[in-house]
Every structure is written in structure tokens, then in C-alpha cells.
Backbone atoms as SQL, in Angstrom:
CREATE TABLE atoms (id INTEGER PRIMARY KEY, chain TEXT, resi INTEGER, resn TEXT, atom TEXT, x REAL, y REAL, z REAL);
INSERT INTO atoms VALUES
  (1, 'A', 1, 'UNK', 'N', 13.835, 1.599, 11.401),
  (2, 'A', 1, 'UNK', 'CA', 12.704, 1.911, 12.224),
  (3, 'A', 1, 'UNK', 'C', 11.424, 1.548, 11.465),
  (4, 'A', 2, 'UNK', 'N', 10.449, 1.228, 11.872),
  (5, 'A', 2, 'UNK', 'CA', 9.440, 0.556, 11.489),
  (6, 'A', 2, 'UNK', 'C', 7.847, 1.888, 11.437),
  (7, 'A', 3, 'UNK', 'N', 8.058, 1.764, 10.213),
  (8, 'A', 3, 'UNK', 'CA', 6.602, 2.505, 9.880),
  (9, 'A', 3, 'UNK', 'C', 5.029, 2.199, 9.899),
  (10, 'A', 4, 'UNK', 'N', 4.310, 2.181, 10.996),
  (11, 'A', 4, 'UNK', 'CA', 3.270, 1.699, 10.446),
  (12, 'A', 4, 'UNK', 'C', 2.244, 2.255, 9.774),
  (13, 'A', 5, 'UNK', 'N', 1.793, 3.094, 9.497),
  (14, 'A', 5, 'UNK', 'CA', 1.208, 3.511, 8.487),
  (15, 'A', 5, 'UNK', 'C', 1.705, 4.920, 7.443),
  (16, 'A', 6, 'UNK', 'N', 2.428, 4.421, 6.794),
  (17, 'A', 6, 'UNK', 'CA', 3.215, 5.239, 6.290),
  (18, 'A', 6, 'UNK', 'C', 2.729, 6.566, 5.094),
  (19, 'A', 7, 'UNK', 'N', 2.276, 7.496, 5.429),
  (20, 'A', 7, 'UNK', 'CA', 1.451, 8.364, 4.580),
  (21, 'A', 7, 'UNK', 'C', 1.707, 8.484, 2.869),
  (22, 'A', 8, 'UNK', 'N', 2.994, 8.696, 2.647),
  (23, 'A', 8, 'UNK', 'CA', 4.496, 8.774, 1.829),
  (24, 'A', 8, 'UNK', 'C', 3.477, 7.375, 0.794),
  (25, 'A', 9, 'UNK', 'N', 3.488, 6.221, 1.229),
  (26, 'A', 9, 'UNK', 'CA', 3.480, 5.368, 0.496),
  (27, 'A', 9, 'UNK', 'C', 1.655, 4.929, 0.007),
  (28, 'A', 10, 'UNK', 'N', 0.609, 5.912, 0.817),
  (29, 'A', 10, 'UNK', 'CA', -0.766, 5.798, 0.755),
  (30, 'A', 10, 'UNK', 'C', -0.693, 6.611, -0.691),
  (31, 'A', 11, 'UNK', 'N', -0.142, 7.609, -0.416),
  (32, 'A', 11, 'UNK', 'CA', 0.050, 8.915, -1.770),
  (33, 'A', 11, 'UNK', 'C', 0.471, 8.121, -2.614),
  (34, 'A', 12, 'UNK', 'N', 1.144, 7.751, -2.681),
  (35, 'A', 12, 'UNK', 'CA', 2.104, 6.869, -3.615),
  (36, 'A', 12, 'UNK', 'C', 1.317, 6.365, -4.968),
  (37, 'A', 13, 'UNK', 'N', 0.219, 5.273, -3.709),
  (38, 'A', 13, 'UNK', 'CA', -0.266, 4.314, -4.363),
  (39, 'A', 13, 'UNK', 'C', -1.343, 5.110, -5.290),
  (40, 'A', 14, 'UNK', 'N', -2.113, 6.014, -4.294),
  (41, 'A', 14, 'UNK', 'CA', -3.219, 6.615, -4.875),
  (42, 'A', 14, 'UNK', 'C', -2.859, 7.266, -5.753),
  (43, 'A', 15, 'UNK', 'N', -1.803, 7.581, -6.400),
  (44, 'A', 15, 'UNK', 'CA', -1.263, 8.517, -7.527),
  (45, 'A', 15, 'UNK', 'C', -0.755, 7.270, -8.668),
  (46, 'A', 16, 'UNK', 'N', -1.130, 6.202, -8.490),
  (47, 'A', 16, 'UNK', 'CA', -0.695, 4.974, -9.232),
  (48, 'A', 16, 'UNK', 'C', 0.856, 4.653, -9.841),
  (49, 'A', 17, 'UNK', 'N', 1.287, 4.639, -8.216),
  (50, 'A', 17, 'UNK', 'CA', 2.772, 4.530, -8.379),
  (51, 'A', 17, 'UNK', 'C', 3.083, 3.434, -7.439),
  (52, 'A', 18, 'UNK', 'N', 3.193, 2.502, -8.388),
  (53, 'A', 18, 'UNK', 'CA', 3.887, 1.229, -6.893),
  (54, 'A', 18, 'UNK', 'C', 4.968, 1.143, -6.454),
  (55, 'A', 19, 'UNK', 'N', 4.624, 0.533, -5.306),
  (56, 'A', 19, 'UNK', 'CA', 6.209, 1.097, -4.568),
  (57, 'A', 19, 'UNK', 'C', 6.843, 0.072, -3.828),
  (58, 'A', 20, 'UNK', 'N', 7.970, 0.572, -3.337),
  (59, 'A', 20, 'UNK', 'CA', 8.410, -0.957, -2.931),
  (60, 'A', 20, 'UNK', 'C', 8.919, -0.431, -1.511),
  (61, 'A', 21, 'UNK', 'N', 8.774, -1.316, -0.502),
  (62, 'A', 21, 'UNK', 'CA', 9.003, -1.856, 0.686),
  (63, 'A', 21, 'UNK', 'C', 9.738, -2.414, 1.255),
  (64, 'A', 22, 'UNK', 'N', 9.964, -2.115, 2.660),
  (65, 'A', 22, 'UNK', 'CA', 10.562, -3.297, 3.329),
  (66, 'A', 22, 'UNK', 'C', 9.245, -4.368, 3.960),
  (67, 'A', 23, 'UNK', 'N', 9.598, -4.832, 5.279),
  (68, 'A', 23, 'UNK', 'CA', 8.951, -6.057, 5.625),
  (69, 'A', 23, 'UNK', 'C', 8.060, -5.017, 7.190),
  (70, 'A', 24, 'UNK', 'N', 9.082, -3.640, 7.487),
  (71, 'A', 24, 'UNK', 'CA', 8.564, -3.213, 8.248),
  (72, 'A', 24, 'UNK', 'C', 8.012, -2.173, 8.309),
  (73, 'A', 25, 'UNK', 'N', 6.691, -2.332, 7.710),
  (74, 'A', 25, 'UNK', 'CA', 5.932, -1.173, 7.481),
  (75, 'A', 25, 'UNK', 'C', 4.339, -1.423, 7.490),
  (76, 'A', 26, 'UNK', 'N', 3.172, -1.147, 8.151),
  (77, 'A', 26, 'UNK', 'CA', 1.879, -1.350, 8.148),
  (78, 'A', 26, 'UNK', 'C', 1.545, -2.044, 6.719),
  (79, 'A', 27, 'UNK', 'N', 1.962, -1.432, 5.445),
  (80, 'A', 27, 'UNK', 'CA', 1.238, -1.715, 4.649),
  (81, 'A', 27, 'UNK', 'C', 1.993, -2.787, 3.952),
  (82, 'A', 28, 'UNK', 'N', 2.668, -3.446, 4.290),
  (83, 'A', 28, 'UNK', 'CA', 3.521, -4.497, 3.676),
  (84, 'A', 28, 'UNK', 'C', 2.990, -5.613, 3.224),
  (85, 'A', 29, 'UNK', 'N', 2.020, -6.059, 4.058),
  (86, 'A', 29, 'UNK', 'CA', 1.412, -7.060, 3.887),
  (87, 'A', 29, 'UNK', 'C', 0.183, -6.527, 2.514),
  (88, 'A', 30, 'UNK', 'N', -0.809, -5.666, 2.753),
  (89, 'A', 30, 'UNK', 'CA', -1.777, -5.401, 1.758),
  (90, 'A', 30, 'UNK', 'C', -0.733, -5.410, 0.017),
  (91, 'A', 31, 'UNK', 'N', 0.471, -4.422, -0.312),
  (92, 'A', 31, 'UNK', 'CA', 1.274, -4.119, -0.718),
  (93, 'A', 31, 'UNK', 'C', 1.558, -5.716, -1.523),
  (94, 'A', 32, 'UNK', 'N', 2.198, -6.579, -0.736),
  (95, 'A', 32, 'UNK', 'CA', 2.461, -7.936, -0.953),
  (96, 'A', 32, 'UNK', 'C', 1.477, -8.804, -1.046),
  (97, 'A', 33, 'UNK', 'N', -0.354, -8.884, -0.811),
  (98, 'A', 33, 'UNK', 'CA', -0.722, -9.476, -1.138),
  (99, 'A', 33, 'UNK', 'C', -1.778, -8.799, -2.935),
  (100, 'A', 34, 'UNK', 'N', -1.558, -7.727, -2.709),
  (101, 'A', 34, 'UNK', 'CA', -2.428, -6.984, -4.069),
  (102, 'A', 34, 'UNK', 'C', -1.637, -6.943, -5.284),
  (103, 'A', 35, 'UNK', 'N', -0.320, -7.044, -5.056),
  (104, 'A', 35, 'UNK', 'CA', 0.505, -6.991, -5.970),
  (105, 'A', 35, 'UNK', 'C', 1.146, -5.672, -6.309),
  (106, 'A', 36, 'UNK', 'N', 0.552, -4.488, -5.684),
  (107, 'A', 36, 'UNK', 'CA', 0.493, -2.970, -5.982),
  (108, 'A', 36, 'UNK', 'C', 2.343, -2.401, -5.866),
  (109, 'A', 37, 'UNK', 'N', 3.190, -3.141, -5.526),
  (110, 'A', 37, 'UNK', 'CA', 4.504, -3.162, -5.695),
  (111, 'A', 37, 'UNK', 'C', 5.400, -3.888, -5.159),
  (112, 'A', 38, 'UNK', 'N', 6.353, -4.083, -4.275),
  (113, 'A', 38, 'UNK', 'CA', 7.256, -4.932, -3.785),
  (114, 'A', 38, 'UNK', 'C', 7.801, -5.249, -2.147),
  (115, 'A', 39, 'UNK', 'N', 7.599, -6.180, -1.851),
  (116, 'A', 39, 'UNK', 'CA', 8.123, -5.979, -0.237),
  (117, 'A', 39, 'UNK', 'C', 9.292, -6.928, -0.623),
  (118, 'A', 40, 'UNK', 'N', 10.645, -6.077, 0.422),
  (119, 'A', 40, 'UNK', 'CA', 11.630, -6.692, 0.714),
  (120, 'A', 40, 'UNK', 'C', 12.326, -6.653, 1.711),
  (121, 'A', 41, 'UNK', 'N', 13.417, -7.674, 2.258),
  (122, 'A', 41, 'UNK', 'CA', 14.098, -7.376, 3.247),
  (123, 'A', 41, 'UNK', 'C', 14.571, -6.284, 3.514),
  (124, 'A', 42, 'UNK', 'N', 14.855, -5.403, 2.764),
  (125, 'A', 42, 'UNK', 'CA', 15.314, -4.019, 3.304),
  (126, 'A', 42, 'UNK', 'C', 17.324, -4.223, 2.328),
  (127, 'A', 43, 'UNK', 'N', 17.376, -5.265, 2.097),
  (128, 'A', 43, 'UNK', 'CA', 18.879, -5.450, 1.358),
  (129, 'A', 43, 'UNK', 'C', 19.444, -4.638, 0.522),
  (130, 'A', 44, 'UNK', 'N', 20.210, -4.338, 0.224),
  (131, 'A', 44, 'UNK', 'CA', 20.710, -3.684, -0.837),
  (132, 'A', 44, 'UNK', 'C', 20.795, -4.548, -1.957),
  (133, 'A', 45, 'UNK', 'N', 20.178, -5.387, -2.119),
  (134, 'A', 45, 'UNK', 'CA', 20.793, -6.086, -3.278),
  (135, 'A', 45, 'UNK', 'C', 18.730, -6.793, -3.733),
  (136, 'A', 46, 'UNK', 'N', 18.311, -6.684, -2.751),
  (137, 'A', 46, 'UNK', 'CA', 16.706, -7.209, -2.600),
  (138, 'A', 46, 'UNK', 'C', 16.108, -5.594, -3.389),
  (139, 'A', 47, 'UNK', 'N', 16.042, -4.741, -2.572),
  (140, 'A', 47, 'UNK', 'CA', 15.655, -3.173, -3.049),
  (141, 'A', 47, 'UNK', 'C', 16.348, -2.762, -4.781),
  (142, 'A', 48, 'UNK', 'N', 17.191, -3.309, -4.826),
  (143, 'A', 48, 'UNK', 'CA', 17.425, -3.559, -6.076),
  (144, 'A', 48, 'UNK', 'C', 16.683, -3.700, -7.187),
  (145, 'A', 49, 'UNK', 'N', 17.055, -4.863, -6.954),
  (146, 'A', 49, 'UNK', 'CA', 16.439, -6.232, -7.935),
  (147, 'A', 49, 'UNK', 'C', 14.549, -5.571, -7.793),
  (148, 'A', 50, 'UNK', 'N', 13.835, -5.397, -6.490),
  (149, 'A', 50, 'UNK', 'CA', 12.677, -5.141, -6.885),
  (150, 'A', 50, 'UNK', 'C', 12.330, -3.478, -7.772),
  (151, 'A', 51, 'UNK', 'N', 12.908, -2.933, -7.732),
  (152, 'A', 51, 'UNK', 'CA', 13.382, -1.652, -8.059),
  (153, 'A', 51, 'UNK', 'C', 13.468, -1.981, -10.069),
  (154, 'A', 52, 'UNK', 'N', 14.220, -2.443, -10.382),
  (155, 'A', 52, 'UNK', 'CA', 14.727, -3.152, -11.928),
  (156, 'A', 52, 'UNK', 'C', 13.510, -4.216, -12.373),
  (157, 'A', 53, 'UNK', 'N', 12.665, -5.132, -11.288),
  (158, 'A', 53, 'UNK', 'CA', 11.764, -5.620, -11.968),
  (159, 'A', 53, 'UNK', 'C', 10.207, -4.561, -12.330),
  (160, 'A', 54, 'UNK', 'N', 10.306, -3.895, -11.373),
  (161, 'A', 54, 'UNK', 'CA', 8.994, -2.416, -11.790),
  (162, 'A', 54, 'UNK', 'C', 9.104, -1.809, -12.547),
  (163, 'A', 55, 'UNK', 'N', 10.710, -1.922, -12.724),
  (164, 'A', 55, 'UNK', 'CA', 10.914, -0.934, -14.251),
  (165, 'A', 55, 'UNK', 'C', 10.573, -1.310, -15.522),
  (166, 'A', 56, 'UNK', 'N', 10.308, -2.543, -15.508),
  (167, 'A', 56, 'UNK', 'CA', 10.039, -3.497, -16.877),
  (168, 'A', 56, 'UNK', 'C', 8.647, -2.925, -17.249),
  (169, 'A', 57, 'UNK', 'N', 8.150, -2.349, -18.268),
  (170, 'A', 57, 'UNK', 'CA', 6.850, -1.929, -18.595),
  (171, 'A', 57, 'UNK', 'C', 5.756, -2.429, -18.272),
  (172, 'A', 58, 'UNK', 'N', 5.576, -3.980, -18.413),
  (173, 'A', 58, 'UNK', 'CA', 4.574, -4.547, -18.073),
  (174, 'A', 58, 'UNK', 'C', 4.538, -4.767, -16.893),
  (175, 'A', 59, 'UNK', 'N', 5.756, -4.709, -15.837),
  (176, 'A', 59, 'UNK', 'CA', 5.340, -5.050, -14.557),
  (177, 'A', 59, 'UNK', 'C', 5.021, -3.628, -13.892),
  (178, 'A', 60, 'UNK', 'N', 5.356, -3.129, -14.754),
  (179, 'A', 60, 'UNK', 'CA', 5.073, -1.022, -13.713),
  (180, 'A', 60, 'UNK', 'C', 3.513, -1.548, -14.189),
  (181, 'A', 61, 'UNK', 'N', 3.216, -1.723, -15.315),
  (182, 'A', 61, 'UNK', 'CA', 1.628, -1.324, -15.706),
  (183, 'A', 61, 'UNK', 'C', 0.692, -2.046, -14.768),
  (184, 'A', 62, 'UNK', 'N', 0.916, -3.793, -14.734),
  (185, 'A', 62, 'UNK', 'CA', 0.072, -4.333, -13.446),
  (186, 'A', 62, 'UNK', 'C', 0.175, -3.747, -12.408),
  (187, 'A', 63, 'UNK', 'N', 1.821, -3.217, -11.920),
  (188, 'A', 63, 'UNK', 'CA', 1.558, -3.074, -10.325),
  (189, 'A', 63, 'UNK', 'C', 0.861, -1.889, -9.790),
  (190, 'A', 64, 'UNK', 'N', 0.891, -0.533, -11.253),
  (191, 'A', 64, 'UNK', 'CA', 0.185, 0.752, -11.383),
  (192, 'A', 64, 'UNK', 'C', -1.776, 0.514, -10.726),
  (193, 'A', 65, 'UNK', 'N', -1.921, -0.507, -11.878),
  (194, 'A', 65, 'UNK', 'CA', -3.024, -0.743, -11.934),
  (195, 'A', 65, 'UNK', 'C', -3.692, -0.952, -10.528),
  (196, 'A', 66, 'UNK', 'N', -2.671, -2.667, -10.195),
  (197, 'A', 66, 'UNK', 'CA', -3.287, -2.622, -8.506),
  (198, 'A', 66, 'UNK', 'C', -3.390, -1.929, -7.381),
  (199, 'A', 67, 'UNK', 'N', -1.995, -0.461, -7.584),
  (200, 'A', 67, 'UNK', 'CA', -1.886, 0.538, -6.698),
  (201, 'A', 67, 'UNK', 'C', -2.976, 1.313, -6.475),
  (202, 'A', 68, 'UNK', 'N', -3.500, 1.658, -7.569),
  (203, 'A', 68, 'UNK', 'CA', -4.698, 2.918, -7.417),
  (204, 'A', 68, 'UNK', 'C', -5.891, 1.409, -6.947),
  (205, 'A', 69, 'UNK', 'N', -6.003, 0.337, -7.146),
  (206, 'A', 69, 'UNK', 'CA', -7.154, 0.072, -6.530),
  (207, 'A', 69, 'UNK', 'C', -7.177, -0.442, -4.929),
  (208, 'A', 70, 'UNK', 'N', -5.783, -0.995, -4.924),
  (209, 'A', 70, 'UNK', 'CA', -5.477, -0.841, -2.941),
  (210, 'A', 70, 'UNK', 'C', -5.835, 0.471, -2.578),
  (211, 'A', 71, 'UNK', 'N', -5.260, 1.774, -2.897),
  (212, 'A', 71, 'UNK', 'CA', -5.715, 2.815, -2.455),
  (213, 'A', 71, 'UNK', 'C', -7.208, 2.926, -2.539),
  (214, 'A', 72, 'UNK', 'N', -7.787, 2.988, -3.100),
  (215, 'A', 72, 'UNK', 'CA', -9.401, 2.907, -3.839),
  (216, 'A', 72, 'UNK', 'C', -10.013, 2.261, -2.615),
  (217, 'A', 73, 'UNK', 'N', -9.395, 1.053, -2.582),
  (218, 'A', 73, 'UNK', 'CA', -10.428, 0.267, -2.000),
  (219, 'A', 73, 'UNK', 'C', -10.372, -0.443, -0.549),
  (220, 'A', 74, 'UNK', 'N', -8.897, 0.022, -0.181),
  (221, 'A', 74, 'UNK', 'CA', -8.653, -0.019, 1.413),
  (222, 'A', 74, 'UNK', 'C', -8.242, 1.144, 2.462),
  (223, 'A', 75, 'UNK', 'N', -7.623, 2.266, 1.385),
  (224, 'A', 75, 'UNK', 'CA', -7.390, 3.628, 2.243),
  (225, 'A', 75, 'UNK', 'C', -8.371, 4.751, 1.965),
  (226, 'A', 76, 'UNK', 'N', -9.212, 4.753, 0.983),
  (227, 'A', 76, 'UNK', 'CA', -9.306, 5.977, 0.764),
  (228, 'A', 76, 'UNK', 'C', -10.203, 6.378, 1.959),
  (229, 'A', 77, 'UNK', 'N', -10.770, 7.812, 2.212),
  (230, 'A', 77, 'UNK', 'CA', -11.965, 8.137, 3.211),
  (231, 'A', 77, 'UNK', 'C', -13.314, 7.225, 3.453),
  (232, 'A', 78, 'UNK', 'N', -13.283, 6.991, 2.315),
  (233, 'A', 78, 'UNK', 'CA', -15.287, 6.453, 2.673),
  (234, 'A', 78, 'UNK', 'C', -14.248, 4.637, 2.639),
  (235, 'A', 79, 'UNK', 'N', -13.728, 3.923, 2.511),
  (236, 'A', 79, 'UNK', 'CA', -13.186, 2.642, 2.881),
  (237, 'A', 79, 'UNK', 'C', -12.938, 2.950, 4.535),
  (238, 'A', 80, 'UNK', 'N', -11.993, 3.684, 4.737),
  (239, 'A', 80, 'UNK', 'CA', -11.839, 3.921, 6.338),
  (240, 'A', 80, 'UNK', 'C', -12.986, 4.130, 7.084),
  (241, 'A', 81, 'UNK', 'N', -14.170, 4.980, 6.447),
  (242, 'A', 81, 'UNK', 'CA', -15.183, 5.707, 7.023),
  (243, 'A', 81, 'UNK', 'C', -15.828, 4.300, 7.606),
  (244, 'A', 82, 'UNK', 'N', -16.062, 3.259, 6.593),
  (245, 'A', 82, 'UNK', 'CA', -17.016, 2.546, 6.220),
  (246, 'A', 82, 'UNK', 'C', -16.624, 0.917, 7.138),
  (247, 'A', 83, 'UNK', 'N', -15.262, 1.169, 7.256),
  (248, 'A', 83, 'UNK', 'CA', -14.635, 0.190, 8.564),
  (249, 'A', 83, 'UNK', 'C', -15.087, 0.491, 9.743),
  (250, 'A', 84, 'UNK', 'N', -14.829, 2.166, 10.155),
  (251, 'A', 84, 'UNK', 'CA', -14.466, 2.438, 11.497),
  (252, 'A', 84, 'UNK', 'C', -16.395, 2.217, 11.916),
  (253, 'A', 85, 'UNK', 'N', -17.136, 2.558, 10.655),
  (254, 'A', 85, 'UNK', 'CA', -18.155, 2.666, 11.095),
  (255, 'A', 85, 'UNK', 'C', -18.657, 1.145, 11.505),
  (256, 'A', 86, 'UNK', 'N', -18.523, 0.004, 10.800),
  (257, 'A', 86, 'UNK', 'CA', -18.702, -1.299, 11.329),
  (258, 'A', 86, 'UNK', 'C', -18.026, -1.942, 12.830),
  (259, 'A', 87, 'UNK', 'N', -16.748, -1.304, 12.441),
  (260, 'A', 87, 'UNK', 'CA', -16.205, -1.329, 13.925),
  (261, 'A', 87, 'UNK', 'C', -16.881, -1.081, 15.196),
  (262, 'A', 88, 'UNK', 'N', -17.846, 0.233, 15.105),
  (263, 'A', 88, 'UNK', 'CA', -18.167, 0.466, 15.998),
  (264, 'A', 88, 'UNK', 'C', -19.522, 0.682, 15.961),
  (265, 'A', 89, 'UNK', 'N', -20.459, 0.083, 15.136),
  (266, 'A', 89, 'UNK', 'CA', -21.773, -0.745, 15.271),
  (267, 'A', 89, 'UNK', 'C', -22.329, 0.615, 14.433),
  (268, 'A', 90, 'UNK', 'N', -21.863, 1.748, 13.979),
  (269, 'A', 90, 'UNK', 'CA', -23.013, 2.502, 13.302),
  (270, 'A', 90, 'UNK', 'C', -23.531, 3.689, 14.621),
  (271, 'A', 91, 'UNK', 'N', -22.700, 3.547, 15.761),
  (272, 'A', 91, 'UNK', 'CA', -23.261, 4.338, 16.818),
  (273, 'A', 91, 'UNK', 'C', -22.177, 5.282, 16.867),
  (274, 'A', 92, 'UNK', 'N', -22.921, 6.834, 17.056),
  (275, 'A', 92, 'UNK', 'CA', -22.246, 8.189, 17.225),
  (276, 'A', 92, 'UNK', 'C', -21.347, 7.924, 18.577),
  (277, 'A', 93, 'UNK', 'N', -19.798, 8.490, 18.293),
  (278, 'A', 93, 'UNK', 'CA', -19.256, 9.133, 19.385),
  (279, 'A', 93, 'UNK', 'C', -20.148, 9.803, 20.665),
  (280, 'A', 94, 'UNK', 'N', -19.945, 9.568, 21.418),
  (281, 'A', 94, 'UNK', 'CA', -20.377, 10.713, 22.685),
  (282, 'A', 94, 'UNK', 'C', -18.855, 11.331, 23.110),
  (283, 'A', 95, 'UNK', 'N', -18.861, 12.686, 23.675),
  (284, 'A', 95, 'UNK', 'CA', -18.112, 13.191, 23.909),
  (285, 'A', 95, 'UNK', 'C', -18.230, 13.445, 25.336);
């Protein structure tokens, strides 16, 4: 089943823990292009292998690094705040 914005893995990052993925999940793409941990088919043998390469010190330390700044700099409150507000020109809700 397909997650799209998966809370589990926002925490994750913001706690500078990269994580790894399948292909069906909102953040797969940011995830896979920041480097912040691993997207895979979902395989048993793919989840693996990305699983054993994070474990290698230097690759936990880059992908640590990029985790807390994807979080930082695409989820946190004032990043969302600061979208929704361009999104929608800077003008208050009416109710």
C-alpha cells in the first residue's frame, strides 16, 4: 500500500536517521534525490543490500547529514508555512 506522506519517516529524518524506502511513498523521490537514505523496489534482496550499505560508517554519516537537512529544509513548519503561504499569494483564509 502506498504511503504518501509518511509521518514515521519525516521523524526519522529530522532525528538524523536515514532511511530507506520503497518507490511508493510521497517522499521517495526528495529521499532519492538528497541522498538522505535509500529508495527501493520494495525486494527482499534490494531492502537488503540498501540496509548493509547505510551501515557502512561513512555512508550512515553522509546520509545522517542530508537527513536532518531534507527535514530542515523541506518539512519542517516554517518550510511548509512558507510554501503554503506562496501557494496562496500571502492572503488570509476566510472562513
Amino acid at each position: 500500500m502506498a504511503e504518501p506522506f509518511p509521518m514515521a519517516v519525516l521523524e526519522a529524518l529530522s532525528a538524523g536517521l536515514p532511511v530507506v524506502l520503497t518507490t511508493e511513498t510521497g517522499l521517495s523521490a526528495a529521499v532519492a534525490e538528497t541522498g538522505a537514505g535509500a529508495v527501493t523496489d520494495g525486494s527482499p534482496r534490494e531492502l537488503a543490500d540498501a540496509v548493509l550499505h547505510l551501515l557502512a560508517h561513512e555512508a550512515w554519516a553522509a546520509a545522517a547529514g542530508r537527513a536532518v537537512e531534507l527535514a530542515r529544509t523541506r518539512y519542517s513548519m516554517d518550510a511548509v508555512v512558507a510554501t503554503l503561504e506562496s501557494v496562496y499569494g500571502g492572503r488570509g483564509v476566510s472562513g
